[in-house]
Every structure is written in structure tokens, then in C-alpha cells.
C-alpha positions in Angstrom: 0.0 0.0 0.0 1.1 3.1 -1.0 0.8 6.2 1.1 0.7 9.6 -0.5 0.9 13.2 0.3 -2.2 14.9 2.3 -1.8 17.9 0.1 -1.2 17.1 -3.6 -2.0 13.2 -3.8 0.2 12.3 -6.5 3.6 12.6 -4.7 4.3 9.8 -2.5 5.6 10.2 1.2 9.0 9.5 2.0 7.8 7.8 4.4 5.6 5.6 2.0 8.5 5.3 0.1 10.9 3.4 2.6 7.8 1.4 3.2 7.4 0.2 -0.2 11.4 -0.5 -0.3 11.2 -2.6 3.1 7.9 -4.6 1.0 10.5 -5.5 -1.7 12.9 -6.6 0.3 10.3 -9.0 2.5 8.5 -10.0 -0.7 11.7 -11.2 -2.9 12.7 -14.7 -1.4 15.5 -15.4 -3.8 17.3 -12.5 -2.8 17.6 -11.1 -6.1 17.3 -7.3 -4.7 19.7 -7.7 -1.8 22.3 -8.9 -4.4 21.7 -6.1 -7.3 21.9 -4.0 -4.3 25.3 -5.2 -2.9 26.6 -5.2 -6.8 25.5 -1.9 -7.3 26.9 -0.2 -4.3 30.5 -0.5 -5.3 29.6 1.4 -8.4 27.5 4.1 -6.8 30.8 4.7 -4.5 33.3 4.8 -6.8 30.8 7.6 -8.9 30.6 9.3 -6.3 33.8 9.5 -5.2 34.7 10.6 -8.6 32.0 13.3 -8.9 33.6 14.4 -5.9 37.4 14.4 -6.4 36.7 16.3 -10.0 35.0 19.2 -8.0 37.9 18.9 -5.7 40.6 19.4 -8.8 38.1 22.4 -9.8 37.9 24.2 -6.7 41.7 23.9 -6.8 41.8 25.2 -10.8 39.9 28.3 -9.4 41.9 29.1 -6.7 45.0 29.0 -8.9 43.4 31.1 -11.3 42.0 34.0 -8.8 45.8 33.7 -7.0 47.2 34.5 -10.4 44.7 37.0 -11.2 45.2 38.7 -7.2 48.8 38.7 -8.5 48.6 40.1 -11.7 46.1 42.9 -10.8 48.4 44.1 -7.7 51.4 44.4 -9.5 49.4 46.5 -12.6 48.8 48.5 -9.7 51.3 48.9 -7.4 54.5 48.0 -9.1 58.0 47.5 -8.3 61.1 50.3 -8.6 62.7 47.9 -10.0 62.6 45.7 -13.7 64.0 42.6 -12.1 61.9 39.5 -12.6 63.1 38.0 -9.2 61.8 40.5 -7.0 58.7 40.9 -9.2 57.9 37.0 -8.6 58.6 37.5 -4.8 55.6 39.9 -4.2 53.4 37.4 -6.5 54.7 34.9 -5.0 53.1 36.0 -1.3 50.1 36.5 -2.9 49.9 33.0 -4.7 50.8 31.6 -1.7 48.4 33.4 0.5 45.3 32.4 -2.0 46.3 28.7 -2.4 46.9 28.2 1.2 42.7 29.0 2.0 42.0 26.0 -0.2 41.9 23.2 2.2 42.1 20.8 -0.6 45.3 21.7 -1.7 46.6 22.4 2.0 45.5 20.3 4.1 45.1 22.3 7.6 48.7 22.6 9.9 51.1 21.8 6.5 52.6 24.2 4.3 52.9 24.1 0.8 56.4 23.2 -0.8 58.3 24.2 -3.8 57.9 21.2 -5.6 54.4 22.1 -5.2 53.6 25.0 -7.0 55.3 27.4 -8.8 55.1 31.5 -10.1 56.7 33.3 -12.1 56.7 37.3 -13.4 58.3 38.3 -16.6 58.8 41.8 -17.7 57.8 41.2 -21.5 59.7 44.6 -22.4 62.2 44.7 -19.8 61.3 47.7 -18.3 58.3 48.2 -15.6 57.2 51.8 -17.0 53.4 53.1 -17.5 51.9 50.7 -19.9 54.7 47.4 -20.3 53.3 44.7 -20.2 54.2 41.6 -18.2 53.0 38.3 -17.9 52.6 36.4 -14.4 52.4 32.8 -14.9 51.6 29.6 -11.8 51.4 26.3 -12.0 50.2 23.7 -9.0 50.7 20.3 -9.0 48.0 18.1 -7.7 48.7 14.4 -6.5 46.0 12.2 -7.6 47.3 8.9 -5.2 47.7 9.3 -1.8 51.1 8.3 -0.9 53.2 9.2 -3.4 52.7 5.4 -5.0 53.8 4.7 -8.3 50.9 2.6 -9.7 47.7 1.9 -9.1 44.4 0.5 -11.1 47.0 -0.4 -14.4 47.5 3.5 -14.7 51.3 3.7 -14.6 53.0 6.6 -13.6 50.0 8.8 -13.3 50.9 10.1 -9.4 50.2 13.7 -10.5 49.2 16.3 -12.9 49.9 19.6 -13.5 47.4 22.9 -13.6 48.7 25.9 -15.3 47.5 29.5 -15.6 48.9 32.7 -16.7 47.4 36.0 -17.0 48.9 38.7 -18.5 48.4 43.2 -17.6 50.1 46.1 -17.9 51.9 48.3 -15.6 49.1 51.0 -14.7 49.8 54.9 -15.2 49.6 57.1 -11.8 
């Protein structure tokens, strides 16, 4: 028996739901539903885990992309006396830093991030850091897809890691 809604009479109760569930489980006595349903439970795990580590790797995408972006737009702004790259990348740098280090999937909480970890880098593209030259900042972070630093895993050889890349390029801002 089916129990429906007091309101609108064609949606069915949760509650009639489970009920109707729990009848299928009592009436089947070859226990053909309990084994689709252990069968299928691997595979509703394993999409979900997926769904959820590929919104993981695009929440960490998205942070790399505003850090570079932070990055680019403060040094348009406020930049350097000087037309070094070095000292260029060490204020993007901070920033980069700061922004990937309030993702908690790419840091997990009470670690830092390394070097081999991520990277930046700020080229003058004329040399010269006078109103309107242009330079490029670009990051990259890598992201470990097994845990553990393994080497192989599920027949997928050497895949421990992959690489996202972004690069944004501005122009030194007049006063």
C-alpha cells in the first residue's frame, strides 16, 4: 500500500517510500534485490567519489586562477622600482601563496605548501616596468591524484600527479 501526500495526492511520502522498499525486500525470497543492491553499491561509490574528487581538482583550478589573477592585478597596480623578474615574482609569490593556502584541498590544515608544489613566475615582456609594459605572471600547482606518493595503481602507470597551469597577462598602470 502506497501512502501519498495529504496535500497534492500524487507525490508519495518519504515515508511511504521506505515502506514500499522494506515490502520489496520482504517479498523477494531469492534475494535477487539484496544482491543487485550489494553489486550496485560499489559502483554508486566509486561515482561518487569521482564526482567528488573532479569538484575537488576544480575548486583547486579556481583558486589558482583568482591567485594569479590577485597577483597580476596588484602588481598592474602597485608595481616594483625595479625591472628585475626576481623581485617581481617575490611579491606574486606572497600572494599566490596566501590564495592557495585558503583552499583546504590543496593544503590540508597545519602543513605548508612546498616548492615542488607549485610554482610563479613574473616576466617583464619589455624589460622595463614603465606606465603601460606589459608583463606576464604565470603559476602552475601540482596536484597528487594517489595518496602516498605510489607509483601505480588500477593499471594507470605513472600517473601520481598532474599539472594545472594558468597565466594571466596586464600592464603596468599609469599614476
Amino acid at each position: 500500500m502506497r501512502t501519498h501526500h495529504k496535500l497534492i495526492p500524487s507525490v508519495a511520502s518519504g515515508l511511504g517510500r521506505l515502506k514500499d522498499l522494506a515490502a520489496r525486500f520482504r517479498r523477494d525470497r531469492s534475494g535477487a534485490t539484496a544482491v543487485q543492491a550489494i553489486v550496485m553499491m560499489p559502483v554508486i561509490i566509486v561515482a561518487l567519489w569521482s564526482m567528488f574528487s573532479v569538484w575537488k581538482v576544480v575548486k583547486m583550478r579556481d583558486s589558482l586562477h583568482y591567485a594569479t589573477y590577485q597577483a597580476m592585478r596588484y602588481l598592474a597596480l602597485y608595481p616594483l622600482e625595479s625591472a628585475d623578474n626576481y623581485a617581481w615574482t617575490e611579491v606574486a609569490d606572497k600572494i599566490v601563496v596566501t590564495e592557495l593556502m585558503n583552499n583546504p584541498f590543496i593544503v590540508p590544515p597545519g602543513t605548508n605548501l612546498t616548492v615542488a608544489d607549485y610554482g610563479v613566475e613574473v616576466e617583464l615582456l619589455n624589460g622595463d616596468y614603465q606606465c603601460k609594459d606589459p608583463f606576464r605572471v604565470s603559476t602552475y600547482l601540482i596536484v597528487r591524484v594517489l595518496p602516498g606518493g605510489q607509483q601505480n595503481a588500477s593499471g594507470l602507470p605513472n600517473f601520481t600527479e598532474f599539472r594545472l597551469d594558468d597565466v594571466r597577462e596586464g600592464e603596468v598602470l599609469c599614476e
